[in-house]
C-alpha positions as CSV (number, residue, x, y, z in Angstrom):
1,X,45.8,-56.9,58.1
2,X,46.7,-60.4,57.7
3,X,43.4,-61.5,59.0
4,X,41.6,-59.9,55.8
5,X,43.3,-63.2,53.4
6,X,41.5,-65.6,56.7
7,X,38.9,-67.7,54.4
8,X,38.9,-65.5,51.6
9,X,40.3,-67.3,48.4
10,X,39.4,-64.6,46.0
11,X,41.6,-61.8,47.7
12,X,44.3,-64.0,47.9
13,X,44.6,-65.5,45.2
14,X,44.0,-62.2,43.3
15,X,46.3,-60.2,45.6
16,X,49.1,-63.0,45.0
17,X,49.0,-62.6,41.1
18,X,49.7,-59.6,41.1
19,X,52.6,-59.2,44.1
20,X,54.3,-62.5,41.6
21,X,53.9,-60.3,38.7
22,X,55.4,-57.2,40.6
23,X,57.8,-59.2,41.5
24,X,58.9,-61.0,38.3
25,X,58.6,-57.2,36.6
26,X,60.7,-55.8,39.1
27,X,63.7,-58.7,38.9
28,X,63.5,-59.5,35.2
29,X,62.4,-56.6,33.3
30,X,64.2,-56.6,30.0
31,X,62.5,-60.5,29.9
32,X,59.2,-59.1,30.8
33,X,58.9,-56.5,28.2
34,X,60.1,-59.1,25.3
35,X,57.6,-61.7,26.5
36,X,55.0,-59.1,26.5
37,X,55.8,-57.7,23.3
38,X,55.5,-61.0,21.5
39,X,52.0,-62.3,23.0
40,X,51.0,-58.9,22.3
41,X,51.9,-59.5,18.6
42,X,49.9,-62.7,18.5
43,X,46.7,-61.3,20.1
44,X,46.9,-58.0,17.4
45,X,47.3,-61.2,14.5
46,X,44.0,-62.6,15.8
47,X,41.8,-61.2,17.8
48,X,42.2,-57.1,16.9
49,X,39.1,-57.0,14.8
50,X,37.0,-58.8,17.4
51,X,37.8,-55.8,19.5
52,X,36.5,-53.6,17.3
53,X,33.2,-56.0,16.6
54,X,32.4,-56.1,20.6
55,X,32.5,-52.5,20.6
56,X,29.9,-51.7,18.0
57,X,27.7,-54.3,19.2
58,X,28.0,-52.8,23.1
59,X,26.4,-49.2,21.6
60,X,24.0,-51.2,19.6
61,X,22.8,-53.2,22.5
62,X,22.9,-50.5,25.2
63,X,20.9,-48.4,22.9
64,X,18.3,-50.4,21.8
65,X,17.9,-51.3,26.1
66,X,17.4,-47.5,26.6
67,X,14.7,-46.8,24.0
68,X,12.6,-50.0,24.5
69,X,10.3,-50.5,27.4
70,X,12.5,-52.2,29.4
71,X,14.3,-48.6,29.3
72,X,12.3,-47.5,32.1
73,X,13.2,-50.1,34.9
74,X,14.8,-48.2,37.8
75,X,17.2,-49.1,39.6
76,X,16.2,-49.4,42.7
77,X,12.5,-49.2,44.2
78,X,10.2,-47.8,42.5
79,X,9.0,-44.4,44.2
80,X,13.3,-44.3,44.9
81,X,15.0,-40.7,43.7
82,X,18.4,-40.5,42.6
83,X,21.2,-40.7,45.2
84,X,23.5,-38.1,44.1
85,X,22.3,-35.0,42.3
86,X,23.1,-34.9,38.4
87,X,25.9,-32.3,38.7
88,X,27.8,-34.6,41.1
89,X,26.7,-37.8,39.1
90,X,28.1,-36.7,36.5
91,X,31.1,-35.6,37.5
92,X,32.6,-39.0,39.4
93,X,31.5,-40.7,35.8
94,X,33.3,-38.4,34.0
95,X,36.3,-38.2,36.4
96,X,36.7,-42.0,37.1
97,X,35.9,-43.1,33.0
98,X,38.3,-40.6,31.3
99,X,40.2,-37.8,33.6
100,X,43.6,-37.9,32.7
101,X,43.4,-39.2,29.2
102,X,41.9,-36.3,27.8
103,X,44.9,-34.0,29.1
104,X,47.4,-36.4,28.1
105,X,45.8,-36.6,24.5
106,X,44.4,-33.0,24.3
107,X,46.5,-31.7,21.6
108,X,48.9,-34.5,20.4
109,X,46.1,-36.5,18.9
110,X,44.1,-34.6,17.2
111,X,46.9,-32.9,15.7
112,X,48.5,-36.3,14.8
113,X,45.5,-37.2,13.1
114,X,45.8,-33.8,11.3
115,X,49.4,-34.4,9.6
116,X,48.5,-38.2,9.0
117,X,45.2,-38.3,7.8
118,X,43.9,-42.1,8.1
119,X,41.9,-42.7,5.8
120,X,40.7,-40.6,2.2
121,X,38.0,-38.2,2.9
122,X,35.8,-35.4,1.1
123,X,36.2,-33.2,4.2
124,X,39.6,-31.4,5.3
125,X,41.9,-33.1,7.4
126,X,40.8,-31.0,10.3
127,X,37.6,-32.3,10.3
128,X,39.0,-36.1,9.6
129,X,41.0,-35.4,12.6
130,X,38.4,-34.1,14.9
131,X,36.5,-37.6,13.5
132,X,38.8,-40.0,14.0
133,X,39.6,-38.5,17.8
134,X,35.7,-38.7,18.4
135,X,35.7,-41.8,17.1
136,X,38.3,-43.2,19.6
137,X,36.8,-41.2,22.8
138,X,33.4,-41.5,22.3
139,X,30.2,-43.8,22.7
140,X,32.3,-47.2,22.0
141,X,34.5,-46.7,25.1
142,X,31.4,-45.6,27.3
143,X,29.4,-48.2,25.7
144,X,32.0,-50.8,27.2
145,X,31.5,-49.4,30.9
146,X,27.8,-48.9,30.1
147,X,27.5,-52.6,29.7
148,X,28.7,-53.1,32.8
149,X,26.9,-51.0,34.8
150,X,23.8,-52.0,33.2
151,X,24.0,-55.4,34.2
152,X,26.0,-54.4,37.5
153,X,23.5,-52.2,38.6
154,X,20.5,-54.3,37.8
155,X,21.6,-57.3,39.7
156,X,22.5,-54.6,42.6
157,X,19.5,-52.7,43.0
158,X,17.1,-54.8,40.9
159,X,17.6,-58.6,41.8
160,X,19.7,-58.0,45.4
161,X,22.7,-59.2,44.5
162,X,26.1,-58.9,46.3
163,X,28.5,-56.6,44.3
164,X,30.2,-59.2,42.0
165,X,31.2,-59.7,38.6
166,X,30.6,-63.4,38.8
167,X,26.9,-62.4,40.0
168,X,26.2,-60.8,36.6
169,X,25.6,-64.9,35.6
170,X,22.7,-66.8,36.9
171,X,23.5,-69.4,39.9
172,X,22.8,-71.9,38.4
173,X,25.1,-71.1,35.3
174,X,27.7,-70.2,37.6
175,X,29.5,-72.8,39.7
176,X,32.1,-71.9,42.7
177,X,35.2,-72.5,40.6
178,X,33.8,-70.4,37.6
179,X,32.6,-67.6,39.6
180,X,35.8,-67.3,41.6
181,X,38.0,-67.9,37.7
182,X,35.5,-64.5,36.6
183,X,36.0,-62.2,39.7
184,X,39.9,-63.0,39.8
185,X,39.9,-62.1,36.0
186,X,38.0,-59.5,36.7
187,X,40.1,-57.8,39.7
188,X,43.0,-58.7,37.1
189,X,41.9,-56.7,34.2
190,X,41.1,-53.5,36.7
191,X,44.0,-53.6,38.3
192,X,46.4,-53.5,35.0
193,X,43.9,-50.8,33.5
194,X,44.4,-48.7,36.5
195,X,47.7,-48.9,36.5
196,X,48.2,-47.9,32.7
197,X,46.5,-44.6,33.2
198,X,48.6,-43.7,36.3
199,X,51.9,-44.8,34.3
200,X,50.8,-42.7,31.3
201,X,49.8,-39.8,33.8
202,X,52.8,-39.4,35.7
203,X,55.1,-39.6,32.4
204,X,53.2,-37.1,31.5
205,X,53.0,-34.8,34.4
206,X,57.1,-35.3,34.3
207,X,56.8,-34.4,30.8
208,X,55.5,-31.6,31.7
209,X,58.0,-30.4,34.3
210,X,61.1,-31.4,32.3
211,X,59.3,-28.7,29.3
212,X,59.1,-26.1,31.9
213,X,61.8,-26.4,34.1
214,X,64.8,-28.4,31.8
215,X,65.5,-32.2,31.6
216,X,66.3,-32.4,35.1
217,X,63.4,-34.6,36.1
218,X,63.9,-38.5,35.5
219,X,62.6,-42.1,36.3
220,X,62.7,-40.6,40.2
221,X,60.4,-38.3,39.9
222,X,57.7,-40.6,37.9
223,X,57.9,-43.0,40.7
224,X,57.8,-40.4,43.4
225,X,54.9,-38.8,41.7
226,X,53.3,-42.6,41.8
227,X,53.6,-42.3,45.4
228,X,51.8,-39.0,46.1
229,X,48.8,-39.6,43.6
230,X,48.4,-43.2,45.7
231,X,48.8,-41.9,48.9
232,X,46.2,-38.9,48.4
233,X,44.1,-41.5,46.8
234,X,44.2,-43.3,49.7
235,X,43.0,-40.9,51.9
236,X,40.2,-40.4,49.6
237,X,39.1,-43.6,49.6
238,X,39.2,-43.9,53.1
239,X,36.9,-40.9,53.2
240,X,34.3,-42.6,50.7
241,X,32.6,-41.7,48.2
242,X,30.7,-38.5,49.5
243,X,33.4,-37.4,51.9
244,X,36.2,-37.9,49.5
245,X,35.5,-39.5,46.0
246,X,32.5,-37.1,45.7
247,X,34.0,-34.0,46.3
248,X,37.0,-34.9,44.2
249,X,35.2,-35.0,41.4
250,X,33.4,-32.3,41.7
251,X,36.4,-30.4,41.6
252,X,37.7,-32.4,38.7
253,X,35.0,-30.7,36.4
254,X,35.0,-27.0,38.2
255,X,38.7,-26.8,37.0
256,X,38.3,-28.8,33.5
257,X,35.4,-26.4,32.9
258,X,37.4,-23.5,33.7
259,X,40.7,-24.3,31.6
260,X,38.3,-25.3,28.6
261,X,36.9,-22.0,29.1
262,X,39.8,-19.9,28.9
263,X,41.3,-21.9,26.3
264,X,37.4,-21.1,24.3
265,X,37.3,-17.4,25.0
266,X,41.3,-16.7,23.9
267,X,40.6,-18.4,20.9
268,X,38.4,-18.4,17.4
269,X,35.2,-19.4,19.3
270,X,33.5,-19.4,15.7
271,X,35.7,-21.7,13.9
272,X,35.8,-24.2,17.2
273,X,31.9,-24.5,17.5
274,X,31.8,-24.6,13.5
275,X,34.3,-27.7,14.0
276,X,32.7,-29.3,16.7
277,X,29.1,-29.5,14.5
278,X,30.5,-30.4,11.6
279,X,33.0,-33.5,13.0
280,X,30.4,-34.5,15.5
281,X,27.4,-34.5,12.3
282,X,30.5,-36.7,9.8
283,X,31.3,-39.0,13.3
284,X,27.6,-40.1,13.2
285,X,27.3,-40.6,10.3
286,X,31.0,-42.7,9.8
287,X,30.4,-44.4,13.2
288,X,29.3,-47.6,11.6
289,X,31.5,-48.1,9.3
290,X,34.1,-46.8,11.0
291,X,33.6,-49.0,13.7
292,X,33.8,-52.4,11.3
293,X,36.9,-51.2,9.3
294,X,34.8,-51.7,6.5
295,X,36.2,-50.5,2.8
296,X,38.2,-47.1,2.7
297,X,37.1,-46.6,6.3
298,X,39.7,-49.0,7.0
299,X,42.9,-47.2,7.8
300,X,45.3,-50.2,7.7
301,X,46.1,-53.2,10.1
302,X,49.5,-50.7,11.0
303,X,47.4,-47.9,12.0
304,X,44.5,-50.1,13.9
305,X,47.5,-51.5,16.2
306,X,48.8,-48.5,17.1
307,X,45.1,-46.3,17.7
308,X,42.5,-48.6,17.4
309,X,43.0,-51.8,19.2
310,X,44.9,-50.1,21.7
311,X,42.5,-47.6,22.7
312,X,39.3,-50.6,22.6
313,X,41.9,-52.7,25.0
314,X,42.1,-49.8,27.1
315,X,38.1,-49.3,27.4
316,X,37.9,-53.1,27.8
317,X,40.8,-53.2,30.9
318,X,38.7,-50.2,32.5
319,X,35.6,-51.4,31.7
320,X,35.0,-53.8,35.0
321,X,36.0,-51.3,38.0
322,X,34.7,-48.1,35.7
323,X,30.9,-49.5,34.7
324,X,30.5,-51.0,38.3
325,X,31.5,-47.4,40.1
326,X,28.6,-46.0,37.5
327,X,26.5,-48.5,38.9
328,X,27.2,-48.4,42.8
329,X,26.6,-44.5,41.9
330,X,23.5,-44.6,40.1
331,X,20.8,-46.4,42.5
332,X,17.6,-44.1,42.3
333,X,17.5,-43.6,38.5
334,X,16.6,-45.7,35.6
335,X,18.0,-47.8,32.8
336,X,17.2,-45.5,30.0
337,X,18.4,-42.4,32.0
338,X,21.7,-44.1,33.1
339,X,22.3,-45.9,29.6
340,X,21.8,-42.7,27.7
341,X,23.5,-40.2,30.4
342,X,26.5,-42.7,30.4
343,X,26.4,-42.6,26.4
344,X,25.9,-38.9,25.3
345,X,26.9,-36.6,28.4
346,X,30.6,-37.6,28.5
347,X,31.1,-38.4,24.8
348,X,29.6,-35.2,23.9
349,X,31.8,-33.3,26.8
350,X,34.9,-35.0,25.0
351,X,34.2,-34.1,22.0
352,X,33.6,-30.5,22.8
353,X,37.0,-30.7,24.4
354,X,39.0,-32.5,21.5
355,X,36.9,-29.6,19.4
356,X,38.3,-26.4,21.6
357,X,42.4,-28.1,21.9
358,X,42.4,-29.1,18.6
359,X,41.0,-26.5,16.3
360,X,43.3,-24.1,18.6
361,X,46.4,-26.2,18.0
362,X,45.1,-26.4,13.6
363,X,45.3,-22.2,13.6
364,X,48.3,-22.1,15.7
365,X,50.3,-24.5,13.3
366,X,48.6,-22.1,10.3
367,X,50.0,-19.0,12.4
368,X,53.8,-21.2,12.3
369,X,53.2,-21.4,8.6
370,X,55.5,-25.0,8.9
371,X,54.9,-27.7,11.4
372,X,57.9,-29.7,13.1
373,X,56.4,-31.9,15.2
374,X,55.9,-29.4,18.2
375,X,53.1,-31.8,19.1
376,X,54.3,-35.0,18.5
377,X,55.5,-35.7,22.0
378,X,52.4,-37.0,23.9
379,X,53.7,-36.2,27.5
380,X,54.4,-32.5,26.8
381,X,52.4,-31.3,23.8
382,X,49.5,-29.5,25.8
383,X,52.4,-27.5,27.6
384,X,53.8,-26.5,24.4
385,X,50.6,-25.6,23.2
386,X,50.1,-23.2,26.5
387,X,53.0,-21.2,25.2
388,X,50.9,-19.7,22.6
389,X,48.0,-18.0,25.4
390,X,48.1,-15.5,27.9
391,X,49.4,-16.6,31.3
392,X,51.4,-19.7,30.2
393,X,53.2,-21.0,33.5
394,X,49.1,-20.2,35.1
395,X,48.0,-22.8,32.7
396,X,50.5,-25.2,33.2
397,X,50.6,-25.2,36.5
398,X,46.7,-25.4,36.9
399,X,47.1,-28.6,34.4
400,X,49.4,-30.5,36.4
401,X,47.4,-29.9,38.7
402,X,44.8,-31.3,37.3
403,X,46.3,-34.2,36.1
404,X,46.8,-35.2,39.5
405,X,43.6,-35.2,40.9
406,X,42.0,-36.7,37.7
407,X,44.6,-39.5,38.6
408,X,43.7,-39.3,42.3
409,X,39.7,-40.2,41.7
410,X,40.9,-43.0,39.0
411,X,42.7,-44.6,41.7
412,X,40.6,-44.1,44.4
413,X,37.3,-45.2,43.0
414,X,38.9,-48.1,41.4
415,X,40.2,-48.8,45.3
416,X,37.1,-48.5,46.4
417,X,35.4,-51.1,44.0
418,X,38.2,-53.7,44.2
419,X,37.7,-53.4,48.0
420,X,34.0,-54.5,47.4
421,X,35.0,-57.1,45.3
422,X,37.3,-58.6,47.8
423,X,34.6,-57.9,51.1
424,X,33.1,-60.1,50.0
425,X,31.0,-57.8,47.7
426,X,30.2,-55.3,50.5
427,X,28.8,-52.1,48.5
428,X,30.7,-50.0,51.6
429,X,33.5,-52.0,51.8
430,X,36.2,-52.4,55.1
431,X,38.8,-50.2,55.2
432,X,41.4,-52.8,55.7
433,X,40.8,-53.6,52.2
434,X,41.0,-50.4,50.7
435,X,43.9,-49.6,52.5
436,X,45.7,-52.7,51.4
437,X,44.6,-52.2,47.5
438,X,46.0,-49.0,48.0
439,X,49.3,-50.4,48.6
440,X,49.1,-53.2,45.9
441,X,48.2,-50.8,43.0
442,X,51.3,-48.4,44.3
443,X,53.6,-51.8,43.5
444,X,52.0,-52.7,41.0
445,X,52.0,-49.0,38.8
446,X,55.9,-48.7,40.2
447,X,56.5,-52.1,38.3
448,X,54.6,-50.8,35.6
449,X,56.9,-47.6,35.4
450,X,60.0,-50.3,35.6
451,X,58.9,-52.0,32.8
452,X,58.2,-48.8,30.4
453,X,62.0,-47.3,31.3
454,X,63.7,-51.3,30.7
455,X,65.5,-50.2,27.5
456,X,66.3,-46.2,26.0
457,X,63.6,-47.0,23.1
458,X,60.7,-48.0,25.7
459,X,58.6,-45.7,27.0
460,X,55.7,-46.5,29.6
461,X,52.9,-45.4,26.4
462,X,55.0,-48.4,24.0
463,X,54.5,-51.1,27.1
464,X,51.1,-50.0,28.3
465,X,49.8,-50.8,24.8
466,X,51.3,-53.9,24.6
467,X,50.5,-55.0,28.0
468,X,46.9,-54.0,27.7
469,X,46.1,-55.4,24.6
470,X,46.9,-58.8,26.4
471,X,45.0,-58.9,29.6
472,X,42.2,-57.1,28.1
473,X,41.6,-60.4,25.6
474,X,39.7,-62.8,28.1
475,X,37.6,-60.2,29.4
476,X,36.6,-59.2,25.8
477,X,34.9,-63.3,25.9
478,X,33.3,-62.7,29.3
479,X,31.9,-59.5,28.0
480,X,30.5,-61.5,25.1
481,X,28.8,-64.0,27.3
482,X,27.8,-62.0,29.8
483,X,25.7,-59.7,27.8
484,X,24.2,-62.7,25.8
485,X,23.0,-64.7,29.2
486,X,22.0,-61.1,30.7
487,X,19.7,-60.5,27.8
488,X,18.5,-63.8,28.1
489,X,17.8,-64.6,31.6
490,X,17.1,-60.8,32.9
491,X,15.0,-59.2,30.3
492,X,11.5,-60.7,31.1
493,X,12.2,-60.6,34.8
């Protein structure tokens, strides 16, 4: 193992950033969280809108790529067919860009939005709520790993190049030291991403056991549950990605699809498709201005740092390991079919989702005739919301479940591409590498969980948000400047 690090700066350095910050995290974690919290505070001062610019200017840009000409260069050669069907495509896109997340924030969100409404609107609060959800799930976080991929893939398939973030620049714009300053930013901001869904995902899975079983489950089993989700991961990623990422996946979406459904059919299918229309039809037609701040779309700096910027540094952190899985797994097909598939199929899936969960949770808090905030814990508000359908302890067990493998093919894809960054951007990376990024990422999510339990008023959401909304800021730059030199230096090749 040791003979991985022989003449290979980038995984050592990279590696040894982030044992120091396990490290410091594990030793000093009161000090952490304060010194976190208060760069986090600096960065929301400064640099929140920007988020919110780079992320209307992503859709705008990968848009405009799909529908012009240049829309139908494949990726790949050019008689080439797709290398994984569009059932299976679909699902490791789906599984490794959102998975957990959309369990986590089924209910809890929507029905947040609901009782707070953001902004001032001529609809009902329902619909604002169904909105503003869309609006946070939808084709500004895709766009993010779309932009990516696109110029992932195309220097991949199109232009032969090693599997590198640094190799999305031009040679001779990118010197040694810079390219090696992008990928170690880049493993950086994948690696604390990662990490941040599979805090929030086993808080949330031991949410869910303390709500059915008592409060009898603790910081223990969060960290124990850490250590099964990495270890299965591991042995996915071992696998690959047809023997074990692949099939994952696939089962990802055969359950989602299945708990959706019964969820659909025990509930007023008429009001939830009437819902979905209507809040998908108002979220086009907000999504500019929505996505600027701009007037009474604005819902206040307080609300933006809480929602807004959070979720955009979330996209941002996942963006790297996310868009350049879509790209390793979309050789055979073209811009405009991966641009738009990675736009519309998963955004409109989520929304369909958030429409089912949420309209279900508006009629049950109409059944109540008061509200109390049965929803408002984030970690436990889709089992609460179980207790209202047939076969409760069915559904909640199927969920946790699921939010175990969802967890499983976020780690182990994002494995599998750190592993290519670190081989030296081998598309089917050595082992030894995936098996040692398997065991960083364990350290580095038990430090996480350390960090989120450092004081009774911290949870792992509280210093996931802050953390995120730190390491996610140079990237947001790179992002910048990589899709102004890609448009410039790519498009007329």
């Amino acid at each position: 193992m040791l003979g991985l690090f022989k003449n290979n700066k980038l995984l050592s350095v990279s590696t040894g950033l982030l044992v120091l910050f396990s490290a410091v995290v594990f030793f000093f974690t009161e000090w952490s969280y304060q010194s976190i919290e208060s760069v986090s505070l600096w960065v929301r001062s400064y640099f929140g809108y920007f988020y919110l610019y780079l992320g209307l200017g992503c859709v705008l840009l990968l848009l405009g790529i799909a529908i012009s000409p240049w829309g139908k260069r494949k990726l790949g050669q050019a008689d080439e067919k797709p290398e994984h069907s569009t059932w299976a495509w679909a699902s490791m896109l789906y599984s490794t860009g959102m998975g957990a997340g959309i369990l986590l924030r089924a209910v809890q969100e929507p029905v947040f939005m609901q009782q707070n409404p953001p902004i001032p609107t001529n609809t009902t609060p329902e619909i604002l709520a169904l909105e503003f959800t869309f609006y946070q799930w939808g084709f500004t976080a895709w766009a993010f790993y779309g932009l990516f991929a696109l110029v992932i893939g195309y220097a991949l398939f199109v232009k032969n190049q090693r599997v590198l973030v640094s190799r999305s620049i031009p040679a001779r714009l990118n010197g040694r030291k810079r390219a090696a300053i992008i990928d170690v930013l880049a493993i950086l901001t994948t690696v604390f991403g990662l990490i941040a869904a599979v805090g929030l995902g086993t808080a949330q899975i031991t949410g869910g056991l303390d709500h059915l079983f008592g409060d009898i489950f603790g910081l223990g089993t969060t960290l124990l549950l850490a250590i099964l989700i990495s270890s299965i991961a591991f042995v996915s990623v071992w696998l690959g990605v047809d023997r074990g990422i692949k099939q994952i996946s696939k089962f990802n979406i055969l359950v989602t699809l299945l708990l959706l459904a019964f969820v659909l059919v025990n509930s007023n299918v008429g009001e939830i498709l009437l819902s979905f229309g209507k809040a998908s039809l108002q979220y086009l037609i907000d999504f500019v201005p929505l996505s600027v701040a701009w007037g009474h779309y604005n819902p206040g700096i307080d609300f933006l740092t809480d929602w807004t910027f959070y979720y955009w540094a979330f996209w941002l952190a996942w963006a790297p390991f996310t868009g350049i899985f879509i790209a390793r797994i979309s050789r055979g097909r073209t811009l405009r079919q991966m641009l738009l598939g990675v736009l519309l199929l998963p955004s409109l899936g989520t929304f369909f989702w958030f429409s089912v969960f949420g309209t279900s949770a508006f009629e049950i808090i109409e059944g109540w005739g008061a509200y109390n905030n049965e929803f408002g814990n984030v970690f436990s508000s889709i089992f609460v919301f179980f207790e209202s359908y047939p076969l409760p302890s069915l559904l909640n067990g199927v969920t946790i479940l699921l939010l175990i493998s969802f967890l499983v093919t976020s780690v182990d894809s994002a494995v599998f591409v750190l592993s290519m960054f670190t081989d030296r951007g081998n598309p089917i990376p050595d082992r030894k590498h995936r098996l040692l990024w398997s065991v960083i990422i364990l350290l580095a999510t038990l430090a996480l969980i350390l960090l989120g339990n450092a004081k009774p008023e911290i949870d792992v959401l509280v210093a996931v948000q802050k953390l995120l909304i730190i390491t996610s800021l140079p990237f947001a730059f790179f992002m910048v400047a990589m899709a102004g030199i890609f448009m410039y230096f790519y498009k007329k090749t």
